[in-house]
Backbone bond lengths (Angstrom), bond angles and torsions (degrees), N, CA, C in turn:
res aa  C-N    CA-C-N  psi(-1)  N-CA   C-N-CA  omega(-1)  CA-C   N-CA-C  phi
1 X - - - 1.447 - - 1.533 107.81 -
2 X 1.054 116.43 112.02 1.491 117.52 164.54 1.451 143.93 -39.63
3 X 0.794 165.82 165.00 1.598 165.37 -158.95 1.899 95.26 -79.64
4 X 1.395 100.80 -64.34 1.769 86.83 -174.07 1.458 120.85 -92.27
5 X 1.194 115.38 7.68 1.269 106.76 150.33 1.474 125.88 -85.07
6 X 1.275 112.79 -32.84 1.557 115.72 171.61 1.662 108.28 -64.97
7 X 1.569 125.89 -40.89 1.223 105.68 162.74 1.290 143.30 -74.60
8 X 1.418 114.64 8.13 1.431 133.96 -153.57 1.961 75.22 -125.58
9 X 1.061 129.03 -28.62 1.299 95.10 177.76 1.874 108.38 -107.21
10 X 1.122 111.02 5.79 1.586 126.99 163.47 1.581 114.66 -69.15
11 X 1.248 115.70 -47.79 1.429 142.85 -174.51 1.554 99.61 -73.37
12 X 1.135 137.13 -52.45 1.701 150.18 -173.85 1.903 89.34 -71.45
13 X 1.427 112.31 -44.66 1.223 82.14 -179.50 1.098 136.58 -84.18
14 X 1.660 105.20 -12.10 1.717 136.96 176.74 1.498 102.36 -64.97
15 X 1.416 115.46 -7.36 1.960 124.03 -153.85 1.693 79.68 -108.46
16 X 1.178 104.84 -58.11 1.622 100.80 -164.27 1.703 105.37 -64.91
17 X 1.448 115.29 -42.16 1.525 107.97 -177.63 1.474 114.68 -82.14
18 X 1.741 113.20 22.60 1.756 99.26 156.74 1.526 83.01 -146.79
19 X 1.364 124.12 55.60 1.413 114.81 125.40 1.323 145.99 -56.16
20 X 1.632 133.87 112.23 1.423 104.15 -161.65 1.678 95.66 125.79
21 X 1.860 107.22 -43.51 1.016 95.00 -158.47 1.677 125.65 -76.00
22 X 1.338 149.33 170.27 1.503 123.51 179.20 1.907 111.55 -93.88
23 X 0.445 127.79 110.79 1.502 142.97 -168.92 1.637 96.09 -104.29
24 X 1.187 123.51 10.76 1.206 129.99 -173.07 2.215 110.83 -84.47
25 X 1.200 114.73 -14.67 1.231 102.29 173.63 1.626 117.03 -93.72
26 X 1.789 96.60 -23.65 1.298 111.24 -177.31 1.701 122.95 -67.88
27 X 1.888 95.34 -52.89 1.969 102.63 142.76 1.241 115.51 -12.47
28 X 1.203 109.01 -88.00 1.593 130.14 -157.64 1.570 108.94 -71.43
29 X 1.139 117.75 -10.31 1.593 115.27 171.56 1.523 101.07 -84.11
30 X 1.288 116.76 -46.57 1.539 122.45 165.02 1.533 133.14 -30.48
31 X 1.476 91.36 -73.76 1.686 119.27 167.50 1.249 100.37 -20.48
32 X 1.885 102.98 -79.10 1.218 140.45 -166.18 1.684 105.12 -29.74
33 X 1.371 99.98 -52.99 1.783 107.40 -161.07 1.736 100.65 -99.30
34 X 1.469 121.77 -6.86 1.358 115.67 153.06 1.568 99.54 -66.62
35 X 1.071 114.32 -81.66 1.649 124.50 -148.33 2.075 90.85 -34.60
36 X 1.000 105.79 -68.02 1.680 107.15 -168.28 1.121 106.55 -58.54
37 X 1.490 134.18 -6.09 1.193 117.16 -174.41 1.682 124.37 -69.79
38 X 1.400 138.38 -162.50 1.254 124.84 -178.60 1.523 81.13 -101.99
39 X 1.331 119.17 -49.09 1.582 115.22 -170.06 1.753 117.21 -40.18
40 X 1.128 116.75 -40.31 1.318 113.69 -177.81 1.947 99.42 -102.20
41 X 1.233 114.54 -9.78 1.747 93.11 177.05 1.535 117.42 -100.58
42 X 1.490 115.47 13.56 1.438 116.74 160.08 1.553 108.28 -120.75
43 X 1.586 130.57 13.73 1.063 121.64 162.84 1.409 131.17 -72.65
44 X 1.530 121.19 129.86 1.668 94.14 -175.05 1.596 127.45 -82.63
45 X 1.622 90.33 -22.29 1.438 114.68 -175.33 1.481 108.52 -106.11
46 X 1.469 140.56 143.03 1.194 145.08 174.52 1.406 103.85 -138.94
47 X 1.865 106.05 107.18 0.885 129.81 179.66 1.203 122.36 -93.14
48 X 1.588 130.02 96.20 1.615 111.26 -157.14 1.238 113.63 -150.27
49 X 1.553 144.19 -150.83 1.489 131.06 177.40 1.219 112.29 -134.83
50 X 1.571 124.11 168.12 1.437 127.35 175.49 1.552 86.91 -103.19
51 X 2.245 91.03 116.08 1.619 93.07 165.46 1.012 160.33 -68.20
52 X 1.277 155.94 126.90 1.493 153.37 -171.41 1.324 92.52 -49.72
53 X 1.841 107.96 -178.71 1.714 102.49 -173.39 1.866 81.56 -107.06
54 X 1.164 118.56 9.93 1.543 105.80 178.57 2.403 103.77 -107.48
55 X 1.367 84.76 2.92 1.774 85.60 164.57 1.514 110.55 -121.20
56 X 1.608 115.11 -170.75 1.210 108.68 -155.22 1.322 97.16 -94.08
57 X 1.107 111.87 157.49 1.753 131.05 -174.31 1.403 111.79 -63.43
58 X 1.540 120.30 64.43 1.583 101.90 -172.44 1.320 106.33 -83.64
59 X 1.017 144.54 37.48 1.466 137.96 -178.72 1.654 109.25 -67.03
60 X 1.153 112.40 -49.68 1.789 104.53 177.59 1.675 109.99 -68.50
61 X 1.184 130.18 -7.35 1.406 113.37 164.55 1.576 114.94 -99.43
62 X 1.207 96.03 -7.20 1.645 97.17 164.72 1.785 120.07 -99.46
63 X 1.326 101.77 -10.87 1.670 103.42 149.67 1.489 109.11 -50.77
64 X 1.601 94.58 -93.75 1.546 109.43 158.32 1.981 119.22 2.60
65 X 0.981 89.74 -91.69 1.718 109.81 157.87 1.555 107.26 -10.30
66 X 1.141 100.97 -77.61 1.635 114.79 -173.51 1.596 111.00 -65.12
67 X 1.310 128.85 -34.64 1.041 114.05 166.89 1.744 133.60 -132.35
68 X 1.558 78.95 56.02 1.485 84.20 167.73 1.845 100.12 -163.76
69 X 1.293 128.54 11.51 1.468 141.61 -149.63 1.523 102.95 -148.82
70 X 1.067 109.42 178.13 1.754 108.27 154.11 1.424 103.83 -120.19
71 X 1.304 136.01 121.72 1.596 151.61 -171.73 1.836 102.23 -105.99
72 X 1.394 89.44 134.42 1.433 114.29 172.99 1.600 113.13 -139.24
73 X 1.598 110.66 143.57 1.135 98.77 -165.88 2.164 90.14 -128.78
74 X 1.353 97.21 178.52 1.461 104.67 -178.65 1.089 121.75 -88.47
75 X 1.606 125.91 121.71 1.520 133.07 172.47 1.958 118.86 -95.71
76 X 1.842 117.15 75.99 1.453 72.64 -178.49 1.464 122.03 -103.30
77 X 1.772 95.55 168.11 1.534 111.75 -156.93 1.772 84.20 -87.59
78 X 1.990 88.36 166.94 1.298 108.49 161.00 1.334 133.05 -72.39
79 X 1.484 119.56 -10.19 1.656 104.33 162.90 1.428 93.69 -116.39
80 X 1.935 120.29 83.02 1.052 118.31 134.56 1.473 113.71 92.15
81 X 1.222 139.26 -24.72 1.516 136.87 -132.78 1.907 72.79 -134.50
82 X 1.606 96.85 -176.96 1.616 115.22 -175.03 1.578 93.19 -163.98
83 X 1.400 98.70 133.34 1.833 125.23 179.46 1.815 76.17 -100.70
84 X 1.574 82.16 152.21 1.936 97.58 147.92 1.611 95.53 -113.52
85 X 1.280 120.46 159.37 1.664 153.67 179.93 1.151 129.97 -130.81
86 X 1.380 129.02 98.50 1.203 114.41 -171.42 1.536 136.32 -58.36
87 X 1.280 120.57 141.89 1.712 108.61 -147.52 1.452 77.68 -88.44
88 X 1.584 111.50 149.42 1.095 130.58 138.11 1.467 137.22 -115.52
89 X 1.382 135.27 107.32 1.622 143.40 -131.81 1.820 90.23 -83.88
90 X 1.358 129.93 -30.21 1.541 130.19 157.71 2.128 105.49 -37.98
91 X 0.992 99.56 -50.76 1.778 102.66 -154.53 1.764 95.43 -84.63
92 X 1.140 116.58 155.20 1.201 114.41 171.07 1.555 110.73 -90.41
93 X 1.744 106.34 158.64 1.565 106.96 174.58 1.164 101.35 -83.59
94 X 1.457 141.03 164.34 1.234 153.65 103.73 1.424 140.28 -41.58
95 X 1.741 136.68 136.56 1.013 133.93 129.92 1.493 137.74 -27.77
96 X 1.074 107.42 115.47 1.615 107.06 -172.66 1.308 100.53 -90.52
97 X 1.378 122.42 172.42 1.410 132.96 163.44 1.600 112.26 -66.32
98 X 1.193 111.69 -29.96 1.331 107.63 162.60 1.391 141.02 -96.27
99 X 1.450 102.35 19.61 1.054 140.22 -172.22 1.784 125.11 56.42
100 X 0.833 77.07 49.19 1.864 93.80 -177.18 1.732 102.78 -107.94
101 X 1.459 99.17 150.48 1.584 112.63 160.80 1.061 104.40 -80.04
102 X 1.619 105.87 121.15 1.792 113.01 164.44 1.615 108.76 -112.21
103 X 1.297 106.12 139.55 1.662 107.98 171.05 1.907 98.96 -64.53
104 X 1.192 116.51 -175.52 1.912 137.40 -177.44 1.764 72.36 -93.16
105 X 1.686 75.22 133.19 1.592 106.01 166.79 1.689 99.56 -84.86
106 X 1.196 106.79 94.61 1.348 113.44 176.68 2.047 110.46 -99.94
107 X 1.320 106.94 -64.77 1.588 112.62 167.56 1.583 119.95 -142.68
108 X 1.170 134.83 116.02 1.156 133.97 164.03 1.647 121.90 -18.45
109 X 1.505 136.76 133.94 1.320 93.50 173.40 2.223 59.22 -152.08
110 X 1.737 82.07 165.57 1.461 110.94 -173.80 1.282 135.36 -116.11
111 X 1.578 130.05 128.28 1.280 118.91 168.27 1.653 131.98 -30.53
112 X 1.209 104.32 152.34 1.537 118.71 174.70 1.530 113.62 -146.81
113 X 1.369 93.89 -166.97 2.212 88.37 -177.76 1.848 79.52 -100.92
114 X 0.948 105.06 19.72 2.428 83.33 159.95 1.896 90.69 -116.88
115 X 1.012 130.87 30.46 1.299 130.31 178.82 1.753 117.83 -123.29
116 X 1.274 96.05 126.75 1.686 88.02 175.58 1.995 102.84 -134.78
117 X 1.255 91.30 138.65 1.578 108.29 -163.07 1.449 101.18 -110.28
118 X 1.381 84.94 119.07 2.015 90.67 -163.14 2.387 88.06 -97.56
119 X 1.002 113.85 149.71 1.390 113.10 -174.94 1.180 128.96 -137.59
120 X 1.017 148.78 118.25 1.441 143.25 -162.94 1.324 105.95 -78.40
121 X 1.144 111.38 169.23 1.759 122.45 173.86 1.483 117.03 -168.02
122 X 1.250 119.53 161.95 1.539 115.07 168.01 0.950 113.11 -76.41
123 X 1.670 127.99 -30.61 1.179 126.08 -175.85 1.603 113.51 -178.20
124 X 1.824 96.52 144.18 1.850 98.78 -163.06 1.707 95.46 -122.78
125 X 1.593 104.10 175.38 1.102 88.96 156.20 1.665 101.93 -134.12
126 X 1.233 113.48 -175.17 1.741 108.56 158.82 1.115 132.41 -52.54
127 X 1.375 117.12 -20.04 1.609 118.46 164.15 1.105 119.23 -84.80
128 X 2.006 131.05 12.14 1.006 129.10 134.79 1.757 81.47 112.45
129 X 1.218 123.06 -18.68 1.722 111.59 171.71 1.595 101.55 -48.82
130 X 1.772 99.56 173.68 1.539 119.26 -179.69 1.090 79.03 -169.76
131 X 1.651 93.26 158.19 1.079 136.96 150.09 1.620 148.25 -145.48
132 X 1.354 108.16 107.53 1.310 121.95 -149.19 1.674 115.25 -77.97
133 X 1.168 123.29 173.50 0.785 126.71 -162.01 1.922 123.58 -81.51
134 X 1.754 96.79 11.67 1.534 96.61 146.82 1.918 90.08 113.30
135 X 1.223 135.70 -21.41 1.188 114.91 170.49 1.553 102.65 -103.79
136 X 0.763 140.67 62.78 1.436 130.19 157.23 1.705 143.23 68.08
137 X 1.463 86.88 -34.03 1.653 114.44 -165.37 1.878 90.19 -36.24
138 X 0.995 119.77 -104.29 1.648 116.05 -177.72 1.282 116.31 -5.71
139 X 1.586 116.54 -64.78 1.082 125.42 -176.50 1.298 113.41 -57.58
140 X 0.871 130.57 -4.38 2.062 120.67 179.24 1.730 97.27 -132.91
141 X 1.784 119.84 -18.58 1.686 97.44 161.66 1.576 106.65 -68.14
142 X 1.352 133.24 -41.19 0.845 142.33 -130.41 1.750 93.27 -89.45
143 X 1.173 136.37 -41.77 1.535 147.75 163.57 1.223 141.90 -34.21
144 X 2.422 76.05 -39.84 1.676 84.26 170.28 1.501 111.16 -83.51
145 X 1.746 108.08 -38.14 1.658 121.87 -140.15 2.060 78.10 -106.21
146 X 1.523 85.42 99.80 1.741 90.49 168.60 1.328 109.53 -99.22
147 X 1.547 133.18 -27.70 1.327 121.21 -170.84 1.473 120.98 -74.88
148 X 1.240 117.25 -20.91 1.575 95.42 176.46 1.525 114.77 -92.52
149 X 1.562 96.11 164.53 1.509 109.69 179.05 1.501 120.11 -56.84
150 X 1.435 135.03 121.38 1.205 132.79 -177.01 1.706 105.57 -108.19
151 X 1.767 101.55 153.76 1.420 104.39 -169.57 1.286 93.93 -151.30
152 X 1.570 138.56 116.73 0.933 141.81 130.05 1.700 154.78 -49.30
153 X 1.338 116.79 98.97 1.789 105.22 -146.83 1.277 82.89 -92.94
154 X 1.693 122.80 167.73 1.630 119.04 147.42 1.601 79.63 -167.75
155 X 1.660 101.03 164.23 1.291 122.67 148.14 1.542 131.44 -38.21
156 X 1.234 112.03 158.21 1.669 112.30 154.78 1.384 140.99 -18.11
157 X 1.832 71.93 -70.23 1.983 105.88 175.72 1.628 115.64 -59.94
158 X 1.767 99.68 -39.80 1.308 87.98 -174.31 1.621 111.75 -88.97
159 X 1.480 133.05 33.17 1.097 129.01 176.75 1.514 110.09 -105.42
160 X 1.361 100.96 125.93 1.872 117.28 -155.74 1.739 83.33 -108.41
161 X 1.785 98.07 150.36 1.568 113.13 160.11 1.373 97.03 -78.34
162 X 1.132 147.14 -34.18 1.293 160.31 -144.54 1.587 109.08 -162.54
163 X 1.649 81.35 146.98 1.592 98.96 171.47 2.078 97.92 -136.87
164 X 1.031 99.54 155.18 1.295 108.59 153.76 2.018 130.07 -79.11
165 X 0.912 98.18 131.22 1.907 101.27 -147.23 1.862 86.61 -104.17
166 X 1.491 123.26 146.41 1.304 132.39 145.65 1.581 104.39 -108.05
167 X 1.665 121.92 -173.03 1.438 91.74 178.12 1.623 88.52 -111.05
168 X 1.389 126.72 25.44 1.783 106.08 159.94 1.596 103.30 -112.64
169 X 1.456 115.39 30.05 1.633 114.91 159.08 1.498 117.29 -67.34
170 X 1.142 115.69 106.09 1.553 123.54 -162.75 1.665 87.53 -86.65
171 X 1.857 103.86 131.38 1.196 118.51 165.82 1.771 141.55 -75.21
172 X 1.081 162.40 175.89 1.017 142.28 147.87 1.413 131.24 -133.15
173 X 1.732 113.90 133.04 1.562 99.92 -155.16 1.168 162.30 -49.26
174 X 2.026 89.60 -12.47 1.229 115.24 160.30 1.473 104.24 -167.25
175 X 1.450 103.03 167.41 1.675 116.72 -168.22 1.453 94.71 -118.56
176 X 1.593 113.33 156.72 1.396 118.23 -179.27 1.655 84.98 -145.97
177 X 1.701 99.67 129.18 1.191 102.51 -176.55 1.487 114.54 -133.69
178 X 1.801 134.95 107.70 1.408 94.42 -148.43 1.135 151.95 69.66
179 X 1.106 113.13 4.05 1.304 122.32 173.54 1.616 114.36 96.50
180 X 0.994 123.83 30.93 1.770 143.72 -158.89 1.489 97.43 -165.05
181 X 1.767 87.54 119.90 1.368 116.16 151.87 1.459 135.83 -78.14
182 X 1.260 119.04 113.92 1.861 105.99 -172.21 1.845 96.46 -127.24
């Protein structure tokens, strides 16, 4: 077993043994210090995800998002790759096969430098590594689409001294953890 799969299945079990738990002040300290930040109040576009209950609760900056930004959310495809879509709060999301909320694949639309792509992960560290949850999708949007601003959120728990590195582990420019920027 390799280094990130053994921590990726350490971490899933660290997910299952604080199920239950409220992660709800830690969210909102987050939210809190996205929304005011400069990074998200000169972005035009907010490129971001509907969270799992094991990432952070961005739902109030994707209120936010929706009505005051232009919001796009993640579609991924079957050979591998991921469109963003612009969410529309009229249409319903979907279940993905990977069990993600996807907005209606209505039109592709793309990063720029007025765009900042907020990203989930299992786990970051302060040097702005991640590590995702093992298919790639980030890692190969993220390779092509270099100009916009990238931001990594996670929990406490999921903040690693270390990660295990390949060299197509796509980085991100900064992590917000808790309410702290690193």
């Amino acid at each position: 077993m390799d280094a990130k799969h053994l921590l990726r299945t350490q971490l899933k079990h660290l997910e299952r043994t604080m199920r239950g738990h409220d992660f709800s002040l830690e969210d909102e300290a987050s939210c809190r210090a996205l929304l005011s930040s400069t990074l998200y109040q000169t972005a035009q576009w907010i490129f971001a995800f509907h969270p799992l209950d094991s990432e952070v609760n961005i739902l109030p900056v994707l209120e936010d998002a929706r009505k005051h930004k232009h919001l796009a959310l993640p579609v991924c495809m079957a050979d591998g790759t991921m469109q963003f879509h612009p969410f529309d709060p009229q249409q319903d999301m979907h279940k993905s096969a990977l069990g993600i909320l996807e907005p209606e694949r209505t039109h592709e639309v793309f990063p720029d430098h007025t765009t900042l792509l907020i990203i989930p992960a299992m786990a970051y560290t302060k040097f702005h590594e991640r590590l995702g949850r093992g298919k790639g999708y980030y890692d190969r949007y993220l390779s092509i689409w270099r100009d916009a601003a990238t931001l990594g959120i996670c929990r406490s728990h999921q903040l690693q001294n270390a990660l295990p590195l390949q060299a197509w582990d796509m980085q991100v420019d900064k992590v917000l953890c808790n309410g702290v920027f690193y």
